[in-house]
C-alpha positions in Angstrom: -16.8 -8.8 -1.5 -14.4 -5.9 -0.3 -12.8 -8.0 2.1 -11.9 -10.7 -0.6 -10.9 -8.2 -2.8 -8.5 -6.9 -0.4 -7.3 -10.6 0.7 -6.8 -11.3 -3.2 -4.2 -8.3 -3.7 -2.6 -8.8 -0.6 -2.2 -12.3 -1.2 0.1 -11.3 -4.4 2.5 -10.0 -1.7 2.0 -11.7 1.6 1.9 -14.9 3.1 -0.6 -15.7 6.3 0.5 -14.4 10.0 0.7 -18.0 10.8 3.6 -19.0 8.3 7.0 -19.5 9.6 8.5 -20.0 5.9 8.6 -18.4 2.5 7.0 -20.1 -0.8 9.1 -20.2 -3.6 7.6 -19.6 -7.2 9.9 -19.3 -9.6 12.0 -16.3 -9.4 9.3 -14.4 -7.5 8.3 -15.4 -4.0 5.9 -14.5 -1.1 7.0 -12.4 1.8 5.3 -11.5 5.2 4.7 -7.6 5.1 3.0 -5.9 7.8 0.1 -3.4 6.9 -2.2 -1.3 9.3 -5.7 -1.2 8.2 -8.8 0.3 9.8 -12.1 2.3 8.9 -10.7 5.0 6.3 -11.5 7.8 9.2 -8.9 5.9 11.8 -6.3 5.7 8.8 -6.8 10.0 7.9 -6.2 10.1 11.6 -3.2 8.5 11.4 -1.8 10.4 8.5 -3.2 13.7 9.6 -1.4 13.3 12.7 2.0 12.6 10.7 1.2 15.8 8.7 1.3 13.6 5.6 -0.2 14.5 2.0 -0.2 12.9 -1.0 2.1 13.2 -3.9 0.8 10.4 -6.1 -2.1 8.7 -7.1 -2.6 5.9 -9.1 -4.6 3.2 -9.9 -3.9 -0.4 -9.6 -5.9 -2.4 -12.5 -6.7 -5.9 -12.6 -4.6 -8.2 -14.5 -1.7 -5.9 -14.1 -2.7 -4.4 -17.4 -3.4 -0.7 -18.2 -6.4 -1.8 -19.8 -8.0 -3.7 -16.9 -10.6 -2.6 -14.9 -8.9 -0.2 -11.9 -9.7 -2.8 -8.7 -7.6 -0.2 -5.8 -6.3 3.2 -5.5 -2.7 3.9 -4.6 -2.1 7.2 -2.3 1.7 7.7 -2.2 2.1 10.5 0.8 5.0 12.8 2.3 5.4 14.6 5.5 5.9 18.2 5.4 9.5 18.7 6.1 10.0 15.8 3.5 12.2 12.8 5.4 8.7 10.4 6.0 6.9 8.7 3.2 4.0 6.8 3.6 1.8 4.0 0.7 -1.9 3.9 1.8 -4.6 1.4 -0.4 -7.9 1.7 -0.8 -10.2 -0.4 -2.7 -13.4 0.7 -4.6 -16.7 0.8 -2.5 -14.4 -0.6 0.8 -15.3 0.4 4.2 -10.9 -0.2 4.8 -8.1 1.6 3.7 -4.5 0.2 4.9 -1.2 1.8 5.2 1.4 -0.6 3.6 4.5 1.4 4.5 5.6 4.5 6.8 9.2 4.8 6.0 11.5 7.6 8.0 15.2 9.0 6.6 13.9 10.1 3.2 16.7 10.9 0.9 15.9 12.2 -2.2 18.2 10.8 -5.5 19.4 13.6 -8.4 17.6 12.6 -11.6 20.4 14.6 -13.4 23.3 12.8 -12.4 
């Protein structure tokens, strides 16, 4: 059940390994993103060993509607020093978590101006 819940979120954003094209839906469209997932334990490895922690949480909710029911958990992370940033997913009752981003040069944007 995990696994297909998984496969039906990342199948809003990705399309299989083995496609060599995009699909075109309108004005929205599927794109191949890559994502390393493991046992929850292998992923803390990883981010411990980046000195990440988390900045946000949030949930994802089915539908895409704040009343749905919450179907994954969104852990946006930082490094210490501030210049990585990092999206990890879990989903509830999963024995995965994956790490959808680990982006370097972090620049941080004024809200005031």
């Amino acid at each position: 059940m995990k696994k297909t819940i998984i496969g039906l979120f990342f199948s809003l954003f990705v399309l299989s390994a083995s496609a060599d094209h995009e699909e075109q839906t309108g004005e929205v469209y599927f794109q191949n993103v890559p994502a390393l997932c493991g046992k929850p334990e292998m992923i803390q490895a990883y981010t411990d060993h980046a000195n990440m922690k988390p900045l946000f949480i949030s949930l994802g909710r089915e539908g895409m509607n704040i009343n749905g029911e919450a179907v994954y958990m969104m852990t946006i992370m930082v490094n210490t020093d501030n210049t990585e940033t990092m999206s990890v997913i879990d989903v509830p009752s999963g024995t995965e978590r994956c790490i959808l981003y680990h982006t370097f040069d972090l620049t941080t944007v004024d809200k005031n101006k």
